[in-house]
CHARMM internal coordinates of N, CA and C (Angstrom, degrees):
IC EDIT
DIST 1 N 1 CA 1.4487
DIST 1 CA 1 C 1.5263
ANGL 1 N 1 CA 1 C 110.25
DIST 1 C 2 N 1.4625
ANGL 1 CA 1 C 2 N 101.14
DIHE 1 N 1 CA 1 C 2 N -48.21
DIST 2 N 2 CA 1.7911
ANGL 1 C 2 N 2 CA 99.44
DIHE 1 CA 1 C 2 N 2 CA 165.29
DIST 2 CA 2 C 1.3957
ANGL 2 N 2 CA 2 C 120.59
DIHE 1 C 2 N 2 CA 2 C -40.50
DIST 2 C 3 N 1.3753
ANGL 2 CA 2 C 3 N 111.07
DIHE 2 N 2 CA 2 C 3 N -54.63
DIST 3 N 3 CA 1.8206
ANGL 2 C 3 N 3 CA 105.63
DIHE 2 CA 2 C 3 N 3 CA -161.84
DIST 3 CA 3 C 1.8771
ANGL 3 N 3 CA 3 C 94.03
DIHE 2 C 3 N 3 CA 3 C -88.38
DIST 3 C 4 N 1.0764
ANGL 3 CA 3 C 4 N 140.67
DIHE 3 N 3 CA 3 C 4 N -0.37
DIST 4 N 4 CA 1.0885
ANGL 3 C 4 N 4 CA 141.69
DIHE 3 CA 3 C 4 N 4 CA 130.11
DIST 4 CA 4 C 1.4843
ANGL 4 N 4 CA 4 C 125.60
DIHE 3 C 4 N 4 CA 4 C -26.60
DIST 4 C 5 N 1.2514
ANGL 4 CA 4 C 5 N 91.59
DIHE 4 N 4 CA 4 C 5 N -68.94
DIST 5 N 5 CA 1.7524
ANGL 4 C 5 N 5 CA 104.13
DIHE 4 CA 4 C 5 N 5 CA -177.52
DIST 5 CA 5 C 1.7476
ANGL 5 N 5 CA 5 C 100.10
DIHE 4 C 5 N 5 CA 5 C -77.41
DIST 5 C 6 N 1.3997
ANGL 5 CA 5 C 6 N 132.21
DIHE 5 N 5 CA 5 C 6 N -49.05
DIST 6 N 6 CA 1.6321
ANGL 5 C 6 N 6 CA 109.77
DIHE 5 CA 5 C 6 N 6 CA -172.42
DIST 6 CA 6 C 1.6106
ANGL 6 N 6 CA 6 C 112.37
DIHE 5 C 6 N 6 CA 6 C -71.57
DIST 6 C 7 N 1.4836
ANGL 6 CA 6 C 7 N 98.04
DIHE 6 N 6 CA 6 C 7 N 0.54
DIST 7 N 7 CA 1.8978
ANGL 6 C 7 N 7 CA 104.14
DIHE 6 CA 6 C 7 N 7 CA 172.30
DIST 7 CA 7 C 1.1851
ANGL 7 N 7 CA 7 C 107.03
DIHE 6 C 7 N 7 CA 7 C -77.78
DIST 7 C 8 N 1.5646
ANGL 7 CA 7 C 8 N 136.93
DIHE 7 N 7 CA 7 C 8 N -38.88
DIST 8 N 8 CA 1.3467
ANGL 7 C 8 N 8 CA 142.86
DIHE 7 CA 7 C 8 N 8 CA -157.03
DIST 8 CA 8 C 1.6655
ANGL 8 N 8 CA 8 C 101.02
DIHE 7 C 8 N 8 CA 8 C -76.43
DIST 8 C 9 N 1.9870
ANGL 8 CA 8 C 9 N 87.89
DIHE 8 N 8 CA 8 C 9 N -49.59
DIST 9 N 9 CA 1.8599
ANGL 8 C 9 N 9 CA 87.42
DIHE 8 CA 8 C 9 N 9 CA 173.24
DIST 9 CA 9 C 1.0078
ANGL 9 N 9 CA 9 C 131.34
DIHE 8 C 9 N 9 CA 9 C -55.85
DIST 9 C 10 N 1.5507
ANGL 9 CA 9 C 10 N 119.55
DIHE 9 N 9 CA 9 C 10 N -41.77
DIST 10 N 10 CA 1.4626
ANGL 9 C 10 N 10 CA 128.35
DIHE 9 CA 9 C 10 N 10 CA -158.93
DIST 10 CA 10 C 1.5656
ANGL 10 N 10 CA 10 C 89.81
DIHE 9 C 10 N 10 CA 10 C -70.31
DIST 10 C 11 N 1.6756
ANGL 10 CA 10 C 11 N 140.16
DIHE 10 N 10 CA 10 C 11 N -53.17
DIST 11 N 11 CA 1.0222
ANGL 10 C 11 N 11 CA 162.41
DIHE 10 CA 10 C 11 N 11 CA -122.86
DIST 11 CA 11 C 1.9862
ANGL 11 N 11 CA 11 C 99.84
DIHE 10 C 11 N 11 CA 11 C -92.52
DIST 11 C 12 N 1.5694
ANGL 11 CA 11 C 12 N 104.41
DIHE 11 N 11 CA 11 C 12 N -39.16
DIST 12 N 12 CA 1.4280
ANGL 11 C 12 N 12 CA 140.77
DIHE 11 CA 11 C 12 N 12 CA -178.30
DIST 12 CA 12 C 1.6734
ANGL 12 N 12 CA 12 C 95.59
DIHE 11 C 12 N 12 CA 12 C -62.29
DIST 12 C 13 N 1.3856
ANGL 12 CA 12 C 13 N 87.63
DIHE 12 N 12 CA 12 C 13 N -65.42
DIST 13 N 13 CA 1.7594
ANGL 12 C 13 N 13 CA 96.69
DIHE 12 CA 12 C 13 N 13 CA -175.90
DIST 13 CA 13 C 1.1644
ANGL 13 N 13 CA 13 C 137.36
DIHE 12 C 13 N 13 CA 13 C -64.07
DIST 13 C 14 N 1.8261
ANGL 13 CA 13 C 14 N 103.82
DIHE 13 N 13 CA 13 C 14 N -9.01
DIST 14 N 14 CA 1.5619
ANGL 13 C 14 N 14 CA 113.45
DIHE 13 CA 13 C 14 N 14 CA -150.71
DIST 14 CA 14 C 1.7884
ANGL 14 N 14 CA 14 C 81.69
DIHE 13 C 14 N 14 CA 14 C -108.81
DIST 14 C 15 N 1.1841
ANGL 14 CA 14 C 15 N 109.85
DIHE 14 N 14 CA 14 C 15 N -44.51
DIST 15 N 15 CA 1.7657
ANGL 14 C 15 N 15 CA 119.27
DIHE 14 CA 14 C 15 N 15 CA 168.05
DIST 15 CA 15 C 1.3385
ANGL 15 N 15 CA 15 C 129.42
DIHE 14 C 15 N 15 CA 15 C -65.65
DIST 15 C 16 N 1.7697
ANGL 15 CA 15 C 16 N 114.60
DIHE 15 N 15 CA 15 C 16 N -3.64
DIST 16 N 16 CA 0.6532
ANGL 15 C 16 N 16 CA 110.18
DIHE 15 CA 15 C 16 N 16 CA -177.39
DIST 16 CA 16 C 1.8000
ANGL 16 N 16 CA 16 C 123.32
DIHE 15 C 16 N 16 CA 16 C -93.37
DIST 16 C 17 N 1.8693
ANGL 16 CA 16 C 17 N 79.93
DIHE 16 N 16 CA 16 C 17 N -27.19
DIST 17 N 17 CA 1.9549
ANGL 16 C 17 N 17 CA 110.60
DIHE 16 CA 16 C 17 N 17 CA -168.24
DIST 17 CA 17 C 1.5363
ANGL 17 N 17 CA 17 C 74.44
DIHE 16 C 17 N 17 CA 17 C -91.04
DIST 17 C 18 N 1.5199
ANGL 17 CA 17 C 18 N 153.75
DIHE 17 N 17 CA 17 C 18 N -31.70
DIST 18 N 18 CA 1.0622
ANGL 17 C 18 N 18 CA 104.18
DIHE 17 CA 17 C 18 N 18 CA 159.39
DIST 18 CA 18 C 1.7524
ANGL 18 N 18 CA 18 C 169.03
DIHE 17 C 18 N 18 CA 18 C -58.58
DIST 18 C 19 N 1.6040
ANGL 18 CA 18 C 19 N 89.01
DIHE 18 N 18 CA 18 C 19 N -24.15
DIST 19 N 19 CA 1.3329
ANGL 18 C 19 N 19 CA 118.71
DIHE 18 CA 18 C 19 N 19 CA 168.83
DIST 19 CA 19 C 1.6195
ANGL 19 N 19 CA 19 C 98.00
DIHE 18 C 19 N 19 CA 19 C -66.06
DIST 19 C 20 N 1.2198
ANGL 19 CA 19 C 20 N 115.69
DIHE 19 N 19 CA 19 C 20 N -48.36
DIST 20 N 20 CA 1.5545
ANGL 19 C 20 N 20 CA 122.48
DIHE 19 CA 19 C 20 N 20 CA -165.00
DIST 20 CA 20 C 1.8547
ANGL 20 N 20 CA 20 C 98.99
DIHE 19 C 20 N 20 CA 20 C -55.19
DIST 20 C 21 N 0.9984
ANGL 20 CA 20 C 21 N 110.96
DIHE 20 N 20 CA 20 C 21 N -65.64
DIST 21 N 21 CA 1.4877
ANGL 20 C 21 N 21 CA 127.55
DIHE 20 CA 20 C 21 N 21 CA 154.38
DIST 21 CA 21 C 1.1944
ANGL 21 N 21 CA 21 C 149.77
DIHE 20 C 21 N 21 CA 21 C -19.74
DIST 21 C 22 N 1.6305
ANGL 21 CA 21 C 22 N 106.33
DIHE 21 N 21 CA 21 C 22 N -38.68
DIST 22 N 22 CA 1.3210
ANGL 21 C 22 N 22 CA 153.07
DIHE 21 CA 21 C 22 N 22 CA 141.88
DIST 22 CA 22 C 1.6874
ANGL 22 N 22 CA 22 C 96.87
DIHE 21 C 22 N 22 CA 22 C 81.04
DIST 22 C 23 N 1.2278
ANGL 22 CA 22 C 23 N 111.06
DIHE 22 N 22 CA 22 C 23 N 47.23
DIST 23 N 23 CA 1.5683
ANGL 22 C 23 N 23 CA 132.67
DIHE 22 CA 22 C 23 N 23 CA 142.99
DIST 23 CA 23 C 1.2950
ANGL 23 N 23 CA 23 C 122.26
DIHE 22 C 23 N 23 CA 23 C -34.58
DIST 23 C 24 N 1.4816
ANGL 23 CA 23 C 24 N 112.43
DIHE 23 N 23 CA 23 C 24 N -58.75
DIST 24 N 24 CA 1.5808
ANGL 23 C 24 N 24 CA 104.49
DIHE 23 CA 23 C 24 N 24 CA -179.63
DIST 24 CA 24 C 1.7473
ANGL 24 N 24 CA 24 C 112.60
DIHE 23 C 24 N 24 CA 24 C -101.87
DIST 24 C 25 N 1.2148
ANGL 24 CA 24 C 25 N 118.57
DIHE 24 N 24 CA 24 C 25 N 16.96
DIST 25 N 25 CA 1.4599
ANGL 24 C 25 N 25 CA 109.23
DIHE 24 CA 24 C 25 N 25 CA 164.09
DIST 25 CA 25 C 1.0428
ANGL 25 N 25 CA 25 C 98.28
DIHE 24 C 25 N 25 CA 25 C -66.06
DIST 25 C 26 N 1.6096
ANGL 25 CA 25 C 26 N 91.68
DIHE 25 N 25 CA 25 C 26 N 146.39
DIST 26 N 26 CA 1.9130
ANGL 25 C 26 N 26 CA 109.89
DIHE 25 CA 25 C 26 N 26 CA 176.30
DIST 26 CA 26 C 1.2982
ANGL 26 N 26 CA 26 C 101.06
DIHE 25 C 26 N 26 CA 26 C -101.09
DIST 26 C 27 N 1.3298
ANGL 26 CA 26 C 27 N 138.99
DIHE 26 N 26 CA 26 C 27 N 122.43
DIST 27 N 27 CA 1.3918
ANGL 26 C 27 N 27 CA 147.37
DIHE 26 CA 26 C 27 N 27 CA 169.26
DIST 27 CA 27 C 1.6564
ANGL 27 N 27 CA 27 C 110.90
DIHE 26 C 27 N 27 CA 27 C -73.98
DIST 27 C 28 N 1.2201
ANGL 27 CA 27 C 28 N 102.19
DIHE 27 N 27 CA 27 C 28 N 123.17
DIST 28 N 28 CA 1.9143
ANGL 27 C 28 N 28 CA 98.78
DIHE 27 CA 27 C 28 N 28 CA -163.89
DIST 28 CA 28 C 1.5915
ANGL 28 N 28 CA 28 C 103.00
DIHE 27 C 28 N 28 CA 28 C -71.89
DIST 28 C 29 N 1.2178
ANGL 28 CA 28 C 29 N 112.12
DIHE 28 N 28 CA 28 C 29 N -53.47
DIST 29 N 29 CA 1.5752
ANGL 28 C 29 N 29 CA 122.93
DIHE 28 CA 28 C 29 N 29 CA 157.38
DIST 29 CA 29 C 1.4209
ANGL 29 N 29 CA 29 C 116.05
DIHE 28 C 29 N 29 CA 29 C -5.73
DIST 29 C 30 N 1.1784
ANGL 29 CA 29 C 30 N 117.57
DIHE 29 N 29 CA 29 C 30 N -61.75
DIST 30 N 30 CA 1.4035
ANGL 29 C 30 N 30 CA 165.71
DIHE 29 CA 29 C 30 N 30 CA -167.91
DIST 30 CA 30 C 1.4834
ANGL 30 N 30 CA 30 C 88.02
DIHE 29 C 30 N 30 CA 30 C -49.67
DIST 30 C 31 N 0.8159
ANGL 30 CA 30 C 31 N 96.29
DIHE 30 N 30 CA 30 C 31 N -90.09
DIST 31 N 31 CA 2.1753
ANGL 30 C 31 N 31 CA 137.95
DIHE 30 CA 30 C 31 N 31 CA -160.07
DIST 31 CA 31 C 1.8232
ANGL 31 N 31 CA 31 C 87.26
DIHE 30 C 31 N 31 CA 31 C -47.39
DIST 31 C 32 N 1.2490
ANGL 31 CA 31 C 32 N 98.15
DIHE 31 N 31 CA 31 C 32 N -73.67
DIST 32 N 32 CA 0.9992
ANGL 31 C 32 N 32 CA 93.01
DIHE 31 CA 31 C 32 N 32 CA -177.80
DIST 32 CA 32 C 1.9042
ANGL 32 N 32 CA 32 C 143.76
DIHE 31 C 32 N 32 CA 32 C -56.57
DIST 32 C 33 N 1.4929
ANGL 32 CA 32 C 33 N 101.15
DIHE 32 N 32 CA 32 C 33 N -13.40
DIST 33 N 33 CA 1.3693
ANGL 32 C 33 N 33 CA 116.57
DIHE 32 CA 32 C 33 N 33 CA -176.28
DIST 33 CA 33 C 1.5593
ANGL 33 N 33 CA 33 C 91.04
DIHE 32 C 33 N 33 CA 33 C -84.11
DIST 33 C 34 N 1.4411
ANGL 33 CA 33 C 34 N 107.09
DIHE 33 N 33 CA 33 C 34 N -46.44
DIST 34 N 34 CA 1.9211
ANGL 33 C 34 N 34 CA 107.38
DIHE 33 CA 33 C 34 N 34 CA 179.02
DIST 34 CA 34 C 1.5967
ANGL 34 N 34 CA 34 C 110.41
DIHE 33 C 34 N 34 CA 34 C -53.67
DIST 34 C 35 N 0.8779
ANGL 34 CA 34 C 35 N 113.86
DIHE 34 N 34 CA 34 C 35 N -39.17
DIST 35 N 35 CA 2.0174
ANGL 34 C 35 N 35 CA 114.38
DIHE 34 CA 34 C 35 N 35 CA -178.83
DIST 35 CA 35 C 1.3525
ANGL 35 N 35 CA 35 C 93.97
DIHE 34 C 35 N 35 CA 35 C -73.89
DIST 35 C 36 N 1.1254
ANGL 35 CA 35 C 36 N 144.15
DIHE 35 N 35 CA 35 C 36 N -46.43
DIST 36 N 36 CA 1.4606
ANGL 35 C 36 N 36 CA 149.37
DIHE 35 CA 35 C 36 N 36 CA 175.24
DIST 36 CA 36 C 1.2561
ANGL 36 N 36 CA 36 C 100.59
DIHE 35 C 36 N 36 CA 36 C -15.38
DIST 36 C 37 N 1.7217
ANGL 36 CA 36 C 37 N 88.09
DIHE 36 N 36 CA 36 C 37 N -86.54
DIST 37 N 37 CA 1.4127
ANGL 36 C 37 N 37 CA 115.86
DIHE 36 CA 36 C 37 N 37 CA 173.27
DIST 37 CA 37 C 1.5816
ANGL 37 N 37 CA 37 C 143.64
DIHE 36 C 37 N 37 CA 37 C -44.89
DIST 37 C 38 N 1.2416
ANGL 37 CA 37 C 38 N 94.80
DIHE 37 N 37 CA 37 C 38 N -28.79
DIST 38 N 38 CA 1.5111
ANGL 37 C 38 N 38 CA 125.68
DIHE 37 CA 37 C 38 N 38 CA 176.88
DIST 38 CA 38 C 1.5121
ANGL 38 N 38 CA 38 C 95.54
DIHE 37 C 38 N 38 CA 38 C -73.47
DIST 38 C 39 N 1.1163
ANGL 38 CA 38 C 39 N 125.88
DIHE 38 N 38 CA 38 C 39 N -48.82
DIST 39 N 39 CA 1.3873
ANGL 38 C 39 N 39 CA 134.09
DIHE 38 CA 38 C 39 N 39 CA -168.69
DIST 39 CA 39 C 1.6587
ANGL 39 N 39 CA 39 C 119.91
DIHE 38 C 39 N 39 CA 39 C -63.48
DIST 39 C 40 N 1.4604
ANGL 39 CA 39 C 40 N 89.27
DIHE 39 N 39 CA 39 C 40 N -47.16
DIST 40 N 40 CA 1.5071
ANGL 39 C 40 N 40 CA 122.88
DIHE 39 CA 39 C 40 N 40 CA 178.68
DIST 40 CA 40 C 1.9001
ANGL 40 N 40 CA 40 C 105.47
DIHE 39 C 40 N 40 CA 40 C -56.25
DIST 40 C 41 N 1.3998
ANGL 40 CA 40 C 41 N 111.79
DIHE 40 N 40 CA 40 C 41 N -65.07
DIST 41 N 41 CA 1.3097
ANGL 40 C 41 N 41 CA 116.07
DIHE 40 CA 40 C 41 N 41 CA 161.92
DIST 41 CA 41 C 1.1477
ANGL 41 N 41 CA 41 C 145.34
DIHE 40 C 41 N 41 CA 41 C -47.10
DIST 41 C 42 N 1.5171
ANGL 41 CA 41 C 42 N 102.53
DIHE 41 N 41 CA 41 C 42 N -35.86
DIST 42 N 42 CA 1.2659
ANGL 41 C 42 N 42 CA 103.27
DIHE 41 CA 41 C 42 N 42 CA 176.83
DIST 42 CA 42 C 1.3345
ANGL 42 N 42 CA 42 C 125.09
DIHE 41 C 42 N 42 CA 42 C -83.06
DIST 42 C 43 N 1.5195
ANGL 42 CA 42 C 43 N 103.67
DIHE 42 N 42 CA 42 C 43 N -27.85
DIST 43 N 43 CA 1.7763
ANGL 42 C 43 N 43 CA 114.77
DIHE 42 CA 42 C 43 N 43 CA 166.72
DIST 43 CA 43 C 1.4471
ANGL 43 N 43 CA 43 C 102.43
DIHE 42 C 43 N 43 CA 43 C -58.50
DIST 43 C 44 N 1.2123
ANGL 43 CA 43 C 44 N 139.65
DIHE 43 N 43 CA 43 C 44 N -19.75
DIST 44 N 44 CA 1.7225
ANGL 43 C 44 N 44 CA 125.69
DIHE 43 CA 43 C 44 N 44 CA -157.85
DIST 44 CA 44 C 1.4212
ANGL 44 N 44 CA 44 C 87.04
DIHE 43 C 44 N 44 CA 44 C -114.78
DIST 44 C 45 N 0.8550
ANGL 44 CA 44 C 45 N 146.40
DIHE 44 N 44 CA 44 C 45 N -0.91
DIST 45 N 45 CA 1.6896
ANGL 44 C 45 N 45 CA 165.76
DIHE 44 CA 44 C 45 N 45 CA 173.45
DIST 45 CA 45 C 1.4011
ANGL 45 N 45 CA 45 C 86.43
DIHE 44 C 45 N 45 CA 45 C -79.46
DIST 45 C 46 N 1.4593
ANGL 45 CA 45 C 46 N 115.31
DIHE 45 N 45 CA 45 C 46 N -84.46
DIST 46 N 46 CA 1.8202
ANGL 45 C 46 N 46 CA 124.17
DIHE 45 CA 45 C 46 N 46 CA -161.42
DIST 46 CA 46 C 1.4370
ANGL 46 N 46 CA 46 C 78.21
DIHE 45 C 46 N 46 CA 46 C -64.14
DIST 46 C 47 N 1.1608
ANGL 46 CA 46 C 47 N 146.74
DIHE 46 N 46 CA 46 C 47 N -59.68
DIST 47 N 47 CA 1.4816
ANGL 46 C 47 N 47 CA 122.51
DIHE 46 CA 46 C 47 N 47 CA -155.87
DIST 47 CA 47 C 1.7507
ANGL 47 N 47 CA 47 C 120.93
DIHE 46 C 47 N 47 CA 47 C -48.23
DIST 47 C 48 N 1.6589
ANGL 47 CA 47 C 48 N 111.98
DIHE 47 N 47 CA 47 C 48 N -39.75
DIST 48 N 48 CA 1.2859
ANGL 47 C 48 N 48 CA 127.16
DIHE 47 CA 47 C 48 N 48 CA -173.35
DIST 48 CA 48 C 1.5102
ANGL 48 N 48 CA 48 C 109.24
DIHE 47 C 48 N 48 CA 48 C -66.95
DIST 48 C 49 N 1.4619
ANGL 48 CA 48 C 49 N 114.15
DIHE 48 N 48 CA 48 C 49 N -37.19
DIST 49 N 49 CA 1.5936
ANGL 48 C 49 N 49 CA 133.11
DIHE 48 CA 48 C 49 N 49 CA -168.89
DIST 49 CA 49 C 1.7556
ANGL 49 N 49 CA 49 C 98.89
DIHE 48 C 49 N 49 CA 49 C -68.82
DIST 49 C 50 N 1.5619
ANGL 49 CA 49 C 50 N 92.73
DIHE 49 N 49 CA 49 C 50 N -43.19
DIST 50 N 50 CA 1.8390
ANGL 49 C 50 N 50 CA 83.63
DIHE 49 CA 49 C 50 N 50 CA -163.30
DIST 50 CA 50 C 1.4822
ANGL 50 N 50 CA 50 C 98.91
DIHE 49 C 50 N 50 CA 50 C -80.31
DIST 50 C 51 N 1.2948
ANGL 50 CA 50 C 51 N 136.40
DIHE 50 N 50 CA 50 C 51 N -15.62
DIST 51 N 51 CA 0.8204
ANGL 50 C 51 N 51 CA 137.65
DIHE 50 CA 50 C 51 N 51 CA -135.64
DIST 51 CA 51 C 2.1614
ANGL 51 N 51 CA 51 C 97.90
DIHE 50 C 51 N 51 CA 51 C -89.37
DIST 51 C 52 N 1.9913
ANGL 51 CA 51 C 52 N 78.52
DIHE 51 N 51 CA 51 C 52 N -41.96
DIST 52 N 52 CA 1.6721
ANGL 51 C 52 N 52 CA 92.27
DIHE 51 CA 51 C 52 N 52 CA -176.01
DIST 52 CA 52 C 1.1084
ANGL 52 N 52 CA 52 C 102.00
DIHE 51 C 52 N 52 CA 52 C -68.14
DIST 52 C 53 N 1.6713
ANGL 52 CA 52 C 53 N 119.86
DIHE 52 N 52 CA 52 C 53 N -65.21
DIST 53 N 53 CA 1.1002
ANGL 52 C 53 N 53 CA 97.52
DIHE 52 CA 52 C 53 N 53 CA 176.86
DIST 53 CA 53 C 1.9895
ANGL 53 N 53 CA 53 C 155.35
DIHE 52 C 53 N 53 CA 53 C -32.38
DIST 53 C 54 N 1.6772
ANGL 53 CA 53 C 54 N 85.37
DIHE 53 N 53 CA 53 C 54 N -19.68
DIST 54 N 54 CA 1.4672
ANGL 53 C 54 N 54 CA 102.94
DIHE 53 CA 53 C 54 N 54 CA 170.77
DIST 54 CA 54 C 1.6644
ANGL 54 N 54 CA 54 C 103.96
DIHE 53 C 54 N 54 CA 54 C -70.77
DIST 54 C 55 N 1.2610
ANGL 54 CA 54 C 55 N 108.22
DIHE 54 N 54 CA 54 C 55 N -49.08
DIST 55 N 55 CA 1.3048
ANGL 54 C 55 N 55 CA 115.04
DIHE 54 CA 54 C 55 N 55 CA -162.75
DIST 55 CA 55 C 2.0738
ANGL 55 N 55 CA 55 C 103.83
DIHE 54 C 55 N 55 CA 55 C -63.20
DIST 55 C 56 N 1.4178
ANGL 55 CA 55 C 56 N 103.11
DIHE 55 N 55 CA 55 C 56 N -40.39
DIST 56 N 56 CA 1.7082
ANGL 55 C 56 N 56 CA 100.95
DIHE 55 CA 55 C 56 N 56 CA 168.10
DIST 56 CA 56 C 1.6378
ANGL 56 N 56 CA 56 C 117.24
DIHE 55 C 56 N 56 CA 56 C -74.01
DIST 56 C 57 N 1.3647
ANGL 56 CA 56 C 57 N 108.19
DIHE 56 N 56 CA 56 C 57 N -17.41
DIST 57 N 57 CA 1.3532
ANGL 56 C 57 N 57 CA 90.34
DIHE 56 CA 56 C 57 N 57 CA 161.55
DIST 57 CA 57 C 1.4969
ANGL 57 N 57 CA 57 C 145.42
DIHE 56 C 57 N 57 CA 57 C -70.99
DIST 57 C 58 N 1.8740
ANGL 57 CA 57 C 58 N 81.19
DIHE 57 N 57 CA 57 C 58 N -33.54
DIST 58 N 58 CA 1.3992
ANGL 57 C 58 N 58 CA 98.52
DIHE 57 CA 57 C 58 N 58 CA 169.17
DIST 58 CA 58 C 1.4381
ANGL 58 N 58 CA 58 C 122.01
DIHE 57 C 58 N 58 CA 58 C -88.55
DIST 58 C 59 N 1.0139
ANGL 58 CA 58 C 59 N 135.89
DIHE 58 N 58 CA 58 C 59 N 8.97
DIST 59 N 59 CA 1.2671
ANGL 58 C 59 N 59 CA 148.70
DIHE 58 CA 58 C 59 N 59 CA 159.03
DIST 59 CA 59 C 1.6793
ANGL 59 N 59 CA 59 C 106.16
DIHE 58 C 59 N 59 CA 59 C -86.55
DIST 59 C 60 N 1.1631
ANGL 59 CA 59 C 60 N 147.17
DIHE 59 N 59 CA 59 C 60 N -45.45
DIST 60 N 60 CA 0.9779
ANGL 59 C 60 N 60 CA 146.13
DIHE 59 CA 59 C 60 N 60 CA -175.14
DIST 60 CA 60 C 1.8334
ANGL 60 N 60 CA 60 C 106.07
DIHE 59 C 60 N 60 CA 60 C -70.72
DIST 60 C 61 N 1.3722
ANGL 60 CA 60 C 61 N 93.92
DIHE 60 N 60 CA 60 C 61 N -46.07
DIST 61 N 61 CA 1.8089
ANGL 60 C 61 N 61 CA 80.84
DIHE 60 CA 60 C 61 N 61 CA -178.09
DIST 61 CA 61 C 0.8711
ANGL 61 N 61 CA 61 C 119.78
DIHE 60 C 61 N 61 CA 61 C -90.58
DIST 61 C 62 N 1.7350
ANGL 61 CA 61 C 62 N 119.59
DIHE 61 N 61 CA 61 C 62 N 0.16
DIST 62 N 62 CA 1.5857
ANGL 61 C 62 N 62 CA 107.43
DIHE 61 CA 61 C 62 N 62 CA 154.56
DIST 62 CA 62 C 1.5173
ANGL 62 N 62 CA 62 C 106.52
DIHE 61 C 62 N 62 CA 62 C -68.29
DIST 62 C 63 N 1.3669
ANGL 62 CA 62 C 63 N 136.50
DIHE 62 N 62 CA 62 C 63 N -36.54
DIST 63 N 63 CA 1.4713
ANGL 62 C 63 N 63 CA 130.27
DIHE 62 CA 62 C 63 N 63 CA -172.10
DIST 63 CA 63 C 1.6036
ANGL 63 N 63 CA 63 C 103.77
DIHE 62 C 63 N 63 CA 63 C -59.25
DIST 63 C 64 N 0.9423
ANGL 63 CA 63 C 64 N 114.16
DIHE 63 N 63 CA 63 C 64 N -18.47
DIST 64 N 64 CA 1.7256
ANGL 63 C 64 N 64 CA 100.08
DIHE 63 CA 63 C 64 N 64 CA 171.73
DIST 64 CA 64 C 1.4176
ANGL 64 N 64 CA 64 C 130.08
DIHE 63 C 64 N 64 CA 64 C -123.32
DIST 64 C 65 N 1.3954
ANGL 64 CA 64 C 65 N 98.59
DIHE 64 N 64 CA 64 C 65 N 22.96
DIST 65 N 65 CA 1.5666
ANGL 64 C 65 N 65 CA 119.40
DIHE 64 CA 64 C 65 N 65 CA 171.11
DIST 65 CA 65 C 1.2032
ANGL 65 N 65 CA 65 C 107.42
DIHE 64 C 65 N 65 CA 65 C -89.71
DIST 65 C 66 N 1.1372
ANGL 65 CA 65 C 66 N 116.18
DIHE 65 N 65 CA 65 C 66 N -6.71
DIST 66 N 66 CA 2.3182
ANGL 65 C 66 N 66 CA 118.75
DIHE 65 CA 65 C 66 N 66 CA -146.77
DIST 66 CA 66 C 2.2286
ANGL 66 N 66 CA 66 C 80.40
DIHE 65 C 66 N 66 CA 66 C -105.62
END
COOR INIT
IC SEED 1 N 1 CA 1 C
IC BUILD
């Protein structure tokens, strides 16, 4: 129960000098350059996907053209 409780403290203290620190402010700036980006990726992501998929389509209907 002891090392229980100096876990909660240490844990108290370590969250606490973070706020102090300002560790978990979210910078809007921030946030927003990440969705940017997020956005940015994921379209070139769907771009690669549709892209294969074109490529298995067209591979398949040549297999039943022959």
């Amino acid at each position: 129960m002891r090392k229980l409780f100096v876990l909660l403290v240490i844990a108290g203290l370590v969250i606490g000098f973070g706020f102090y620190r300002g560790w978990f402010r979210a910078d809007k700036s921030r946030i927003k350059e990440d969705g940017h980006t997020a956005i940015v990726e994921a379209s070139e992501v769907g771009s690669r996907v549709s892209e294969g998929v074109q490529e298995g389509v067209h591979k398949l209907t040549e297999g039943t053209q022959k």
